[in-house]
C-alpha positions as CSV (number, residue, x, y, z in Angstrom):
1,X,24.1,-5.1,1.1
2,X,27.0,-7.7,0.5
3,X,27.7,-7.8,-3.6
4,X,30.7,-9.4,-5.9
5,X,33.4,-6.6,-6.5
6,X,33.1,-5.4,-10.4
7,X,36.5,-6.6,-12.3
8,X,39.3,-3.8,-11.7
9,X,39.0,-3.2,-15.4
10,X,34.9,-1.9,-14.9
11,X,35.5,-0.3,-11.7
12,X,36.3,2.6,-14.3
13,X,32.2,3.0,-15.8
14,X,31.2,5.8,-15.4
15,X,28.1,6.3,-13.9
16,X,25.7,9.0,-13.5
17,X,22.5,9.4,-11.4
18,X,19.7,12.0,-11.8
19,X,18.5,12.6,-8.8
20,X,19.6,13.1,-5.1
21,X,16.6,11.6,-3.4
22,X,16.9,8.9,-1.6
23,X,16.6,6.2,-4.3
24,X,19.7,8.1,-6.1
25,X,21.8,8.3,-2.9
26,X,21.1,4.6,-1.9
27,X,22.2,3.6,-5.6
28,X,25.5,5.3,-5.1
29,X,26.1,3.8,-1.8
30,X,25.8,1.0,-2.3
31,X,27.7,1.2,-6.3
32,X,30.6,3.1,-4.4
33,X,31.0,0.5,-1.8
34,X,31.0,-2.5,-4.3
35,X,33.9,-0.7,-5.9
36,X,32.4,1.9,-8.6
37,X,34.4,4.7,-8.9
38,X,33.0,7.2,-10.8
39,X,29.8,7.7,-9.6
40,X,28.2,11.2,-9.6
41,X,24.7,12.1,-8.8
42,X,23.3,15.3,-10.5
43,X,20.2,17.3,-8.1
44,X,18.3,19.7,-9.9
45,X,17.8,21.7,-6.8
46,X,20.2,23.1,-4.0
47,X,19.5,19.9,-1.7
48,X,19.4,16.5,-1.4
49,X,16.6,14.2,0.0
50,X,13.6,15.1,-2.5
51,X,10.5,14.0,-0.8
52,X,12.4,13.8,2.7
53,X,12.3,17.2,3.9
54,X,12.4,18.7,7.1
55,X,11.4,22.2,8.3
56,X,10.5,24.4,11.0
57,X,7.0,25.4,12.8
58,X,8.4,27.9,15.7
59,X,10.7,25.9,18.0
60,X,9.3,22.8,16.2
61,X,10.9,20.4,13.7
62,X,8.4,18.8,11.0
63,X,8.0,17.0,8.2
64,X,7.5,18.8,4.9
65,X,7.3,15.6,2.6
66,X,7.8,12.3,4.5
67,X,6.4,11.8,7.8
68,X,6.8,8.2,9.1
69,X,8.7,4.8,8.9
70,X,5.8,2.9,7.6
71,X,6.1,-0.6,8.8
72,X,9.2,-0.4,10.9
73,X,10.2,-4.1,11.3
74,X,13.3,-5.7,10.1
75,X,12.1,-5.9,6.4
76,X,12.4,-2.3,6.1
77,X,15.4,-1.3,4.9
78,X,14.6,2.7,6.7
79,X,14.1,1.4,9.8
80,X,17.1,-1.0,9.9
81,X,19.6,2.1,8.8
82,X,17.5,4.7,11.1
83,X,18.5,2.0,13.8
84,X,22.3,1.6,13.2
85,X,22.2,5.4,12.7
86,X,20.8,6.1,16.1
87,X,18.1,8.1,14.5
88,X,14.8,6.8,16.5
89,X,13.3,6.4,20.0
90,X,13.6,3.7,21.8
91,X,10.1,2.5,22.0
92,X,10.4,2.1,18.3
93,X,12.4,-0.1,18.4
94,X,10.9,-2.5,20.6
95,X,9.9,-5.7,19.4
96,X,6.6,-5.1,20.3
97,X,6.1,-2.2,18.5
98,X,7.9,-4.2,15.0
99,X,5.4,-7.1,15.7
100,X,1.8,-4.9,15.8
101,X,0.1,-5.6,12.4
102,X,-1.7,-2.1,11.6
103,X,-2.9,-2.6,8.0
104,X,-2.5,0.6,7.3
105,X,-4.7,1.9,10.5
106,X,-2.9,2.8,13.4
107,X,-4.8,2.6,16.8
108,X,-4.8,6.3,17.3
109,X,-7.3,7.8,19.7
110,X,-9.8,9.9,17.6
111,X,-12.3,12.9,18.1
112,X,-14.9,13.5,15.4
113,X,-16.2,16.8,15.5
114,X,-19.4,18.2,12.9
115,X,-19.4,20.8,10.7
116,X,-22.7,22.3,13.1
117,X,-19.7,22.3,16.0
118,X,-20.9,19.3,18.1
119,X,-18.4,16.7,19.4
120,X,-19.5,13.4,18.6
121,X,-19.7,10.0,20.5
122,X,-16.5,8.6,19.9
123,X,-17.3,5.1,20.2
124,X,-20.9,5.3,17.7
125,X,-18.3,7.6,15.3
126,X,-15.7,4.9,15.0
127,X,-17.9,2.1,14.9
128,X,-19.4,3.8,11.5
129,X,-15.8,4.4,10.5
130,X,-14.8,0.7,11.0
131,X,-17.8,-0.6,9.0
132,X,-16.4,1.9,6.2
133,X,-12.5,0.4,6.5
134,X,-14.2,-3.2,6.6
135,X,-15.3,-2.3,3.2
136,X,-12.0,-1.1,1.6
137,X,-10.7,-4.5,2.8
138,X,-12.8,-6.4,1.0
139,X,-11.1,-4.7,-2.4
140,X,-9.0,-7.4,-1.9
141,X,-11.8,-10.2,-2.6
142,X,-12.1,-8.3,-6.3
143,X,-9.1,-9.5,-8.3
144,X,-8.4,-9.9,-11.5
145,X,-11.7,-11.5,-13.3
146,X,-13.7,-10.6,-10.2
147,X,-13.3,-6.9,-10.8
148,X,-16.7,-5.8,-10.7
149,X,-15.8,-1.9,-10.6
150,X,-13.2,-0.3,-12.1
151,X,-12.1,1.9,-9.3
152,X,-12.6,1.5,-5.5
153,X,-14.4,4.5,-5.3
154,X,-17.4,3.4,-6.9
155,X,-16.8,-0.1,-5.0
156,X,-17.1,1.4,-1.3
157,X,-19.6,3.7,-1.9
158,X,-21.8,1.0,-3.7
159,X,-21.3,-1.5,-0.7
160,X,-21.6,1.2,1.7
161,X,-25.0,2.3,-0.1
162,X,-26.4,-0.7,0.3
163,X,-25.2,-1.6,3.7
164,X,-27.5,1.4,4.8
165,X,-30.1,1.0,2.9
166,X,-33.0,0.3,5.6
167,X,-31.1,2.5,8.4
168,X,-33.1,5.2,9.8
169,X,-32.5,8.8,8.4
170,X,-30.5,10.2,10.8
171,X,-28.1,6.9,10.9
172,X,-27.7,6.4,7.2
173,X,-26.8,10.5,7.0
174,X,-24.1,10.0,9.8
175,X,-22.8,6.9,8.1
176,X,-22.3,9.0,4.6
177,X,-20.8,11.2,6.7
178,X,-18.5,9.2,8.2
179,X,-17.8,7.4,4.7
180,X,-17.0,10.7,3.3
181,X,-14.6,11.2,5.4
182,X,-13.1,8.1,5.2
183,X,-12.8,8.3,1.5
184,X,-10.8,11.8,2.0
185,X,-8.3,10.2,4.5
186,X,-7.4,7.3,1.7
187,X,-7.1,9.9,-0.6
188,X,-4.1,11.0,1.5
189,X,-2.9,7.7,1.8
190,X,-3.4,7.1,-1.8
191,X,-2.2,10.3,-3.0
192,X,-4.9,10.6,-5.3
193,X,-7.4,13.3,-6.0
194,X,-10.8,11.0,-5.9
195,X,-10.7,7.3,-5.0
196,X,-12.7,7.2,-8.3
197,X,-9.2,7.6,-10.1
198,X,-7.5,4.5,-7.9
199,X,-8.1,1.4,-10.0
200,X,-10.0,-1.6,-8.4
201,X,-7.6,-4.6,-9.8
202,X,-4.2,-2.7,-9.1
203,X,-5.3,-1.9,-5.4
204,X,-4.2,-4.4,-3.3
205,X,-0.7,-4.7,-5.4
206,X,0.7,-2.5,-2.4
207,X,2.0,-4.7,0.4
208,X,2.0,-3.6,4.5
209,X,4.9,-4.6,6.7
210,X,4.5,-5.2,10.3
211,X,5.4,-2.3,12.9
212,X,3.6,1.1,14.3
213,X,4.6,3.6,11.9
214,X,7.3,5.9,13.6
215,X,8.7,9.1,12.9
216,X,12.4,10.7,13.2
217,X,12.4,12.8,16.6
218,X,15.1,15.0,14.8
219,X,13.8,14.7,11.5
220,X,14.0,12.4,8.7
221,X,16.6,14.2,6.9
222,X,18.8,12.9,9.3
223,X,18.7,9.7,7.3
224,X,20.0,11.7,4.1
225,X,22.6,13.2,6.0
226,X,23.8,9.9,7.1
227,X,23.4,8.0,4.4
228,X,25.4,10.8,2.4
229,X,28.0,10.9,4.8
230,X,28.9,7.0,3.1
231,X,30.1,8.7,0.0
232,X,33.2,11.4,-1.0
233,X,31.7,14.7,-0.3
234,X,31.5,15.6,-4.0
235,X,29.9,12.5,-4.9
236,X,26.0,14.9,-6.1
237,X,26.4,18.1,-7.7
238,X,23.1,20.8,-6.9
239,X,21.4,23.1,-8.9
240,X,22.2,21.2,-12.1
241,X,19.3,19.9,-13.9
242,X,19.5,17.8,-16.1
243,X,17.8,18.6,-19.6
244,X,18.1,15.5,-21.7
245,X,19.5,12.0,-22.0
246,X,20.8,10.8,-24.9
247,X,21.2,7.3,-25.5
248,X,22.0,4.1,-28.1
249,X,24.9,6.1,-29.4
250,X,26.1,2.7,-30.3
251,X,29.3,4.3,-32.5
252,X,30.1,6.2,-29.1
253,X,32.6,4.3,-26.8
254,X,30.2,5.8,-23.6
255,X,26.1,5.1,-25.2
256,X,25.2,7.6,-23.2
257,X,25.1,11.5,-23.2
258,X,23.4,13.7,-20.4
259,X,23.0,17.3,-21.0
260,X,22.4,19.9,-18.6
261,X,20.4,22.4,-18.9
262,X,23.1,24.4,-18.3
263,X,24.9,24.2,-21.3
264,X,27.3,21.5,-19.7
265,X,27.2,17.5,-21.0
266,X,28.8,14.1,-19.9
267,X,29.6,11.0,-21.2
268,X,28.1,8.0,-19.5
269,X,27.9,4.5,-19.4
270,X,25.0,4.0,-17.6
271,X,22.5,6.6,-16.0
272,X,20.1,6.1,-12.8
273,X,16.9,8.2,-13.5
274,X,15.5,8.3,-10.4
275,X,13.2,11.6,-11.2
276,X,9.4,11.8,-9.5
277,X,6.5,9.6,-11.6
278,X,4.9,13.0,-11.7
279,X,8.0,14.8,-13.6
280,X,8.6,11.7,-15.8
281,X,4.8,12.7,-16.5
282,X,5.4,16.1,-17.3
283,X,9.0,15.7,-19.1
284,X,9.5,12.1,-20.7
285,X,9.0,13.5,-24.4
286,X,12.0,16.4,-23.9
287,X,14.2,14.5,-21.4
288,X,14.6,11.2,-23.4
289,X,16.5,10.9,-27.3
290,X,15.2,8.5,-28.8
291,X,12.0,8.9,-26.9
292,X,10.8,5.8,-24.3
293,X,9.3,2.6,-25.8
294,X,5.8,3.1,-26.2
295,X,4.9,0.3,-23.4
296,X,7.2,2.1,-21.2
297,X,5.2,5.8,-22.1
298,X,1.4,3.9,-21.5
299,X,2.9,2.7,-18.3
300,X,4.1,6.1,-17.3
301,X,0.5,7.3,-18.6
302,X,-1.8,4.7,-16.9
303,X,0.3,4.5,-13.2
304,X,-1.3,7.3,-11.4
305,X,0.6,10.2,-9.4
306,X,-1.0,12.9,-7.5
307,X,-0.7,15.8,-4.4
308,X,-0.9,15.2,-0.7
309,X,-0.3,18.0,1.2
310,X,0.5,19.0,5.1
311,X,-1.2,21.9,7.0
312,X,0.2,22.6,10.3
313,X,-1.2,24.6,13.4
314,X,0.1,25.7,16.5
315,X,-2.3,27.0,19.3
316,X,-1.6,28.2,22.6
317,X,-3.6,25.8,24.1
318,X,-4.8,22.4,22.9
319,X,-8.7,22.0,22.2
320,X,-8.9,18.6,22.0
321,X,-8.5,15.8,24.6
322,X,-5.7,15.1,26.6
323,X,-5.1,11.7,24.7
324,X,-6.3,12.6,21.2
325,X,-4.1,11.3,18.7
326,X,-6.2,11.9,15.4
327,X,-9.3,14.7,14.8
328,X,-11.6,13.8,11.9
329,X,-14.2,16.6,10.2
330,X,-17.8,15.1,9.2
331,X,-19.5,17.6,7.2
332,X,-23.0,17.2,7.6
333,X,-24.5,18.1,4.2
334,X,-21.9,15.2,3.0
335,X,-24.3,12.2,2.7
336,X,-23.6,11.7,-0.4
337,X,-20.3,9.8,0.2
338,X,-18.2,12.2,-1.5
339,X,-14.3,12.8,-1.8
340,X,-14.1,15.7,-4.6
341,X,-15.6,19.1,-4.2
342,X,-17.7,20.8,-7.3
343,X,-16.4,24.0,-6.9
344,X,-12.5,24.0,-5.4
345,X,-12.4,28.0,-5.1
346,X,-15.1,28.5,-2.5
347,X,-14.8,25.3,-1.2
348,X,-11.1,23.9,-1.3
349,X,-11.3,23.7,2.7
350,X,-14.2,21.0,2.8
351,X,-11.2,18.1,1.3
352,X,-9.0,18.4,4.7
353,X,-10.4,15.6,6.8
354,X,-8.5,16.6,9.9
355,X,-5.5,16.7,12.1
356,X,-3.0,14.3,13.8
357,X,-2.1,15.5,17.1
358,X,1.6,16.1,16.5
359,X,3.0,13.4,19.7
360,X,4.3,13.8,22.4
361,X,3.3,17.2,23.8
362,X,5.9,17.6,26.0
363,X,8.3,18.0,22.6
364,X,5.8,19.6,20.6
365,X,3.1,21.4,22.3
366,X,-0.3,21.8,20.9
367,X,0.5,21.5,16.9
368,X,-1.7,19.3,14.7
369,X,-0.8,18.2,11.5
370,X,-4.1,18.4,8.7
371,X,-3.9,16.4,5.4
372,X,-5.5,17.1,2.1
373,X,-5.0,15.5,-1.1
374,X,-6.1,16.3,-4.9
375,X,-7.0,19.1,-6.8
376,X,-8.0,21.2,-3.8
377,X,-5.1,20.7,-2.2
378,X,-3.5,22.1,-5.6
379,X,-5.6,25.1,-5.2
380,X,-4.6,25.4,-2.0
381,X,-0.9,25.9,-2.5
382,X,-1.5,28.6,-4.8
383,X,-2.9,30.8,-2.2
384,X,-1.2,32.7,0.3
385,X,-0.3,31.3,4.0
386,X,-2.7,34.5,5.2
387,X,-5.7,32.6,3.0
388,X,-5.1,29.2,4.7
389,X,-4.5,30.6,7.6
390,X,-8.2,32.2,7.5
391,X,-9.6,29.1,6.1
392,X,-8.0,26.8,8.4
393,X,-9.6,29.3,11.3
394,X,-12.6,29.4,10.3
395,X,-12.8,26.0,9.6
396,X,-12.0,25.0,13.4
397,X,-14.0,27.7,15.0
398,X,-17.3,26.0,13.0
399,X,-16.0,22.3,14.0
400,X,-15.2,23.4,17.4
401,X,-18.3,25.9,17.9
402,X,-15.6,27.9,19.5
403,X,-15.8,31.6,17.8
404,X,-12.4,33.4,19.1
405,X,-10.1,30.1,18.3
406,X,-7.3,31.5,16.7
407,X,-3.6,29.4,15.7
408,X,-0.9,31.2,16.1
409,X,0.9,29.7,13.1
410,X,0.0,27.9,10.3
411,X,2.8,26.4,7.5
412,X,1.6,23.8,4.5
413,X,3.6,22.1,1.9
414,X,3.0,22.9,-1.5
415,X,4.6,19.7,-3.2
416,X,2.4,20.2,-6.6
417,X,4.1,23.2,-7.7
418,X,7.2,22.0,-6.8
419,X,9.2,22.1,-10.7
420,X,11.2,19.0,-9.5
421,X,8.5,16.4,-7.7
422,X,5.3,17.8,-9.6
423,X,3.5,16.3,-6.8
424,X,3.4,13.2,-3.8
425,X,3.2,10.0,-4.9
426,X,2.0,7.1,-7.0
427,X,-0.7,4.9,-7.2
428,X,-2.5,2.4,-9.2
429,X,-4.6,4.1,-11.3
430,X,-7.7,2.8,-13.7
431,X,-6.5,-0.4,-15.5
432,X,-2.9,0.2,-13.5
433,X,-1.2,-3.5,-13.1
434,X,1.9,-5.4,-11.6
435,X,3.2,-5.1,-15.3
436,X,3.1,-1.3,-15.0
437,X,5.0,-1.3,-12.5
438,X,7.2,-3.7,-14.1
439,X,7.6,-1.5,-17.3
440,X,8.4,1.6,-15.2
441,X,11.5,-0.6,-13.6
442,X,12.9,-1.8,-16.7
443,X,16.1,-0.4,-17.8
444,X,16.6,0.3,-21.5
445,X,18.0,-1.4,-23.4
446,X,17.2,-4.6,-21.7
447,X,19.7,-6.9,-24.1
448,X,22.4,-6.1,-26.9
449,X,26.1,-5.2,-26.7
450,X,25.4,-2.1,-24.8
451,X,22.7,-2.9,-22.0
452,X,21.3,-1.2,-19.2
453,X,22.5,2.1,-20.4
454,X,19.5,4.2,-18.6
455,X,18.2,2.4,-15.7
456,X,14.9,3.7,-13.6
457,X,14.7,3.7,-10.0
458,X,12.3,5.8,-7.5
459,X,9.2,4.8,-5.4
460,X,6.8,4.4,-8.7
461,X,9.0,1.8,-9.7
462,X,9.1,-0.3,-6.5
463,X,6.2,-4.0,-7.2
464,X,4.7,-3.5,-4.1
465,X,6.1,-0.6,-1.9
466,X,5.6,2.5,-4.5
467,X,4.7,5.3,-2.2
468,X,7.2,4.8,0.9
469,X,10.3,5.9,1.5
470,X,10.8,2.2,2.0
471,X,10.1,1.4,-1.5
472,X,12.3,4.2,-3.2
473,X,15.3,2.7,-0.9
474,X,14.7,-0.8,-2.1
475,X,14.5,0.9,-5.9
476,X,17.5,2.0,-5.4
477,X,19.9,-0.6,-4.4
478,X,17.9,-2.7,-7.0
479,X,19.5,-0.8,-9.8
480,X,23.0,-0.6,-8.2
481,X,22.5,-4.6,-7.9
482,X,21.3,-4.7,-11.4
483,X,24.8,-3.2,-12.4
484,X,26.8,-5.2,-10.2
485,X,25.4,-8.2,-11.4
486,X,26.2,-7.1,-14.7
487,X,29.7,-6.3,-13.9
488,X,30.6,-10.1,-12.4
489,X,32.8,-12.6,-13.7
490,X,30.8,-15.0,-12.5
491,X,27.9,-16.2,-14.5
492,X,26.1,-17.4,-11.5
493,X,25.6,-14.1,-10.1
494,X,23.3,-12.5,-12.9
495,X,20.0,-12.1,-11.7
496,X,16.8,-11.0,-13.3
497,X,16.0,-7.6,-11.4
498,X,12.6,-7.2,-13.0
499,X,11.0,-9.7,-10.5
């Protein structure tokens, strides 16, 4: 994090940063320590840490938005400060465990259960589940002019299809299975609501790092605290959104002006907007005067940003086995590989594809964590916690062929109706590039006497790591770098920060 000092002169810019995630609190670290003085991030809601949030199940501390260090090697930025801060265990930070290359699968002992309550053959279950991840690697083989599909949707389940073709009935119907399944779990990952709506070319522009993903035994808002403890205690001010940014005042000694919505305003010479893809989504056309370049708007447009949502259930006793890491749901009348459900009232439930075992079980007990992404996830949150409570029971007690299995609680996140986040996360949607993601990094203006007046940071804007807490980080101390640069006497020190 080593930068030139600004002149004593510009140590005086003011600079304001919407936004007290972790992209906006890494900015103003790492601003404050190369000298910026007036640095003030503004959070729209009475906390900071946005997508890092922490929470309570019982006795139990879990993760409401991010769950693990993805990639916790020495290239991650989270894992090196969760390290220093003292914030993980200590077989995470083995070299072993920063050298295992995952891809994006961790080795987690599974059970697959059936929607006709029958435990299935683990090994004949995964081997089906491996063909099906095989498949989603070779996205990678179909870049640029060899795009033959334009989203990987239609690309696995048209290799898959064929794959099976001459398998017996009762094989090919497990496979689809299976497949469906599969495509609901990268819908998680992805963030999106069908893998029909992730875009073939723009796949493969996310980037793994070495490491088994880890989580934060006391939460990963521990990192925020931390992290804020860096800065003057009235460094972010809460519950003050912001309603519009004005900027190019060019007869105006500060270009910029942010008004709150309310009724206050501030002078700025540059702002940090380091607001949700999903809110920029929402709010670009009231929150920007002038409004964004056009090629900035189809950027914002064609990225794609959807819900991923957390069910968690605590029994009495565990039902699974003794090592079980990971429970996957194959619906049975699923062999049509799908990832969507035609009617999301009546059959919202059918989108979870299971539960991690929440490890280890000495801390926990028996509490599983289920995913569900898209529109039915959506739904989901607009119900009450009796509904998916019900749901969730009845859907275990069919998987389980179990009738009196009962949880004895059950909390979800409901990110989409969150006013602030709008959603999850980002990903590549149809016809989605590198250059997106470029245009949703660039500050404006990019040249003139006045540059770099509003700058954009968050995980949407990150090349290759949008979606990780990792990537938002990175965002971050980009921008602060990006200002530091522009601060230096020395010529030799500007860098281009859209790379």
């Amino acid at each position: 994090m080593g930068s030139v000092n600004p002149d004593d002169a510009q140590k005086d810019k003011k600079i304001v940063i919407v936004g007290s995630g972790i992209a906006g609190i890494s900015a103003a670290v790492k601003l404050m320590k190369s000298g910026f003085k007036k640095v003030r991030i503004l959070e729209a809601s009475g906390r900071s840490g946005g997508r890092i949030k922490t929470g309570k199940l019982g006795n139990n501390i879990v993760e409401i938005g991010a769950n693990w260090i993805h990639g916790p090697c020495e290239e991650n930025p989270v894992f090196c400060l969760a390290r220093q801060y003292g914030l993980l265990e200590t077989e995470a930070l083995t070299p072993k465990n920063q050298a295992m290359d995952v891809r994006e699968y961790p080795p987690w002992v599974p059970n697959f259960f059936t929607s006709s309550g029958r435990k299935l053959n683990t090994e004949v279950a995964q081997s089906l589940q491996t063909t099906c991840l095989d498949i989603f690697d070779e996205t990678s083989d179909y870049q640029g002019d060899r795009v033959t599909f334009p989203s990987v949707g239609e690309f696995v389940r048209s290799k898959f299809t064929e794959k099976w073709k001459d398998a017996d009935e009762v094989t090919r119907s497990l496979a689809f299975s299976v497949a469906s399944n599969t495509l609901k779990v990268e819908c998680c990952c992805n963030g999106a609501h069908s893998m029909d709506a992730v875009g073939l070319s723009g796949f493969n522009m996310y980037k793994d790092l070495p490491g088994l993903d880890c989580t934060f035994p006391k939460g990963y808002e521990g990192l925020i605290k931390n992290l804020l403890l860096e800065v003057p205690p009235d460094t972010v001010t809460y519950n003050c959104p912001v309603r519009c940014i004005e900027w190019n005042n060019t007869e105006s000694q500060s270009p910029v002006k942010v008004e709150c919505e309310d009724g206050t305003s501030m002078t700025a010479d540059h702002v940090i907007v380091t607001v949700s893809l999903g809110y920029l989504k929402k709010h670009h056309s009231l929150m920007f005067s002038p409004p964004l370049p056009l090629h900035k708007l189809q950027s914002i447009q064609r990225h794609g940003f959807g819900t991923n949502n957390k069910i968690y259930v605590e029994f009495d006793s565990p039902w699974w086995d003794a090592d079980c890491e990971v429970i996957y749901f194959l619906w049975e009348d699923e062999d049509a590989m799908v990832d969507q459900m035609p009617d999301i009232q009546s059959s919202w439930i059918k989108k979870l594809y299971g539960f991690n075992v929440l490890k280890p079980t000495e801390r926990y007990g028996p509490v599983l964590c289920g995913w569900i992404a898209g529109h039915e996830s959506e739904y989901m949150e607009t119900l009450s916690e009796q509904e998916v409570a019900q749901s969730v029971t009845h859907l275990i007690r069919q998987f389980t062929g179990n009738p009196i299995l009962t949880p004895k609680r059950v909390l979800r996140s409901q990110w989409f109706h969150d006013p602030w986040t709008c959603g999850s996360y980002s990903f590549p949607g149809i016809g989605s590039s590198s250059q997106d993601l470029n245009n949703l990094g660039e500050p404006l203006p990019n040249t003139g006497s006045q540059p770099l007046q509003v700058l954009f940071a968050g995980e949407a804007t990150h090349p290759c790591f949008y979606s990780t807490v990792h990537g938002a980080l990175l965002s971050g101390w980009r921008e602060a770098d990006r200002l530091i640069s522009h601060y230096s006497t020395a010529p030799s020190n500007r860098q281009n920060f859209n790379k």
